[in-house]
C-alpha positions as CSV (number, residue, x, y, z in Angstrom):
1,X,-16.5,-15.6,3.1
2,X,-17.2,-13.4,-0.2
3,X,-14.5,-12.3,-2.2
4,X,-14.0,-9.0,-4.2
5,X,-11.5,-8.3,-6.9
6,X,-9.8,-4.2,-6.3
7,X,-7.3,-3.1,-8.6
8,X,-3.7,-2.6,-7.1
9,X,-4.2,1.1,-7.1
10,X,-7.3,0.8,-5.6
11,X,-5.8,-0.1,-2.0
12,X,-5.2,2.2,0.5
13,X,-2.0,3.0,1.7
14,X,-1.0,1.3,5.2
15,X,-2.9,3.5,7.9
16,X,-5.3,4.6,5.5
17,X,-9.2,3.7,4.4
18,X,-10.7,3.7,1.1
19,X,-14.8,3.5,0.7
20,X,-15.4,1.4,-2.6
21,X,-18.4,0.2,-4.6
22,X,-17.9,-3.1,-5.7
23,X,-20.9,-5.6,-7.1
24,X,-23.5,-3.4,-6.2
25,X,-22.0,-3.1,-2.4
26,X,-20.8,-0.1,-0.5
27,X,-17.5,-1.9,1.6
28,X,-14.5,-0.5,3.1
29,X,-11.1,-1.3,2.8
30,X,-8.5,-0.9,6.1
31,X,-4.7,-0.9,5.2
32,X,-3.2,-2.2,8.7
33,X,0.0,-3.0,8.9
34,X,0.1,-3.6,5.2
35,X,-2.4,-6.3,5.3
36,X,-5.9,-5.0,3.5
37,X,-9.2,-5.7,5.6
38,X,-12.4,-6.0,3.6
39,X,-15.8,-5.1,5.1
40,X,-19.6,-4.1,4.1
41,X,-20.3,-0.7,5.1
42,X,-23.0,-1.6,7.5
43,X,-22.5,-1.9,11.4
44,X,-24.6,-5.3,12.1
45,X,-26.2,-3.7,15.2
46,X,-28.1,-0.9,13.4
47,X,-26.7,-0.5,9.6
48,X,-24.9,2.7,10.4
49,X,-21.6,3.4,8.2
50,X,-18.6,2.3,9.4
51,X,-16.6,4.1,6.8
52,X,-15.9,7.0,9.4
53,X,-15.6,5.2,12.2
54,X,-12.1,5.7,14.8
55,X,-9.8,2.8,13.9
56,X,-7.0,2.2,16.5
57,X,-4.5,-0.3,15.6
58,X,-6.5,-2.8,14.0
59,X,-9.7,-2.1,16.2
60,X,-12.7,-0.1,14.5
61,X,-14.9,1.9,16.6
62,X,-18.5,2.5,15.0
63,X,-19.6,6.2,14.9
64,X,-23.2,5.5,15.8
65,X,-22.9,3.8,19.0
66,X,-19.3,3.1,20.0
67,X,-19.2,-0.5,19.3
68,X,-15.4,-1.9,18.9
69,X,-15.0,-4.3,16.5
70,X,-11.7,-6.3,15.5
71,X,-10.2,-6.0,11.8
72,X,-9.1,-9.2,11.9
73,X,-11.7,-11.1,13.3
74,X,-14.4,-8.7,12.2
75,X,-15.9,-9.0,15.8
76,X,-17.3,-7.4,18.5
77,X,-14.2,-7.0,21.2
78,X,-15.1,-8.7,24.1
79,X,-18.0,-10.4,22.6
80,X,-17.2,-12.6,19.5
81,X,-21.7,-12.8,18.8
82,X,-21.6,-10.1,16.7
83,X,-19.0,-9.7,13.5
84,X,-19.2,-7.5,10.5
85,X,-19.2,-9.1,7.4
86,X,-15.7,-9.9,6.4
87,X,-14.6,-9.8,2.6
88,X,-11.8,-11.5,1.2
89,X,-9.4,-9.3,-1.0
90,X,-8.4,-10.6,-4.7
91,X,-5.8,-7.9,-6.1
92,X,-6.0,-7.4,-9.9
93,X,-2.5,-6.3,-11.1
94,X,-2.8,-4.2,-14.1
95,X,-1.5,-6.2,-17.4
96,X,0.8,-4.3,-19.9
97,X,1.2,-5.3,-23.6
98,X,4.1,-4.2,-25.4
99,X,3.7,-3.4,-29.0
């Protein structure tokens, strides 16, 4: 699984999504529950963007087509053959020198 780095600000708050553009890729980041899911921005069945798309509980539903797709597991609810690629989440805490 590919990592990414996001600085602690950078996460959304628990409930909420937040569309980033890190290494050259468009990804999405789902606060639920407090734990931060990590995704590319591309629905594997067609490419559509997923940044929209109806999350309930930790289920994401894709705005082109309906598909239903588990946060955790990143796939297809009911039919594990098709995931979304899952990014793991490295948090950057900003550093502070005193002078």
């Amino acid at each position: 699984m590919t990592s990414i780095r996001i600085a602690a600000g950078d996460a959304p708050d628990p409930g909420g999504r937040t569309l980033k553009f890190v290494d050259g890729r468009s990804v999405v980041l789902f606060n639920v529950e407090g734990v931060i899911h990590a995704i590319d921005n591309s629905c594997p069945h067609n490419g559509a963007s997923l940044a929209n798309g109806r999350v309930d509980g930790h289920v994401l539903q894709c705005p082109a087509h309906g598909l239903r797709f588990d946060l955790v597991s990143g796939c297809v609810v009911g039919a594990p053959g098709m995931c979304l690629t899952k990014l793991t989440v490295e948090t950057e805490l900003a550093s502070h020198t005193e002078r």
